[in-house]
Structure formats: structure tokens, C-alpha cells
C-alpha positions, 0 to 999 in steps of 0.5 A: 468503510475500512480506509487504509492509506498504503505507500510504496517507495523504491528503486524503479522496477518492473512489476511493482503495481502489478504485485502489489495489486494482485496481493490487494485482490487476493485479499478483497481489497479495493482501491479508492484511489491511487498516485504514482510517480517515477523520479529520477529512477525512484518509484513513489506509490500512494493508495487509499484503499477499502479493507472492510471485505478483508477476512484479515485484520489490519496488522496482518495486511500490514505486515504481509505488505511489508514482507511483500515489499522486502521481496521485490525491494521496495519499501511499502508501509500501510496505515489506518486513513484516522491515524495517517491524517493525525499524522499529517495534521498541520 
């Protein structure tokens, strides 16, 4: 397993989830987990998702998920699950 923990904040707005998930389906990604949340309009996503069955490496998918993210006005960012928990480390 290839974990990568993507994040996706915004302006609210419909179609957010449904494209980033069809951009994950397209390129045999899958969901482990998922949270969302609206908050005072603003969209807060976080996914942990499996790439092992991805032909592409992670820094494609990442920087096809940012592009994606500058298309529908959100900010979305994607990080191997080893270095985000490092990050996060307290």
C-alpha cells in the first residue's frame, strides 16, 4: 500500500468532491478514508487515499491535483502518508 494523504480547502461550491474523485478514479486511486467540512462557506477536505494501482508516480499526481485544484478554485495539495505524519509529529 501507497498511502497519500491529499487536502482540499476552498470557497464552497458545487462539484468540488465529485471532481476530485473522478480525477482519483480515472487514475486507479482509492479512498481509504475521507472528512469533510463546510464552515462559514469555506470547504475543508482531507482524504487518505491508496496509489499503489496508479500507473503514475506521486509527483504527477500531485502536480495534476494541484492544476486540477486552480481550475475549480480550491486549494488542493497531496502528500506521501510517512512525510505528512513527520510533519505533524508533536
Amino acid at each position: 500500500m501507497k498511502k497519500t494523504i491529499i487536502t482540499v480547502v476552498g470557497k464552497d461550491q458545487v462539484g468540488i468532491i465529485a471532481k476530485v474523485c473522478n480525477y482519483l478514479a480515472a487514475n486507479n486511486i482509492n479512498i481509504l478514508d475521507i472528512s469533510q467540512t463546510v464552515m462559514q462557506g469555506y470547504f475543508n477536505m482531507m482524504m487518505l487515499v491508496d496509489t499503489i494501482a496508479s500507473e503514475k508516480h506521486h509527483a504527477e499526481i500531485a502536480n495534476e491535483l494541484a492544476e486540477l485544484g486552480n481550475e475549480i478554485g480550491v486549494q488542493i495539495k497531496a502528500q506521501r502518508d510517512e512525510i505528512f505524519n513527520m510533519m505533524h509529529r508533536i
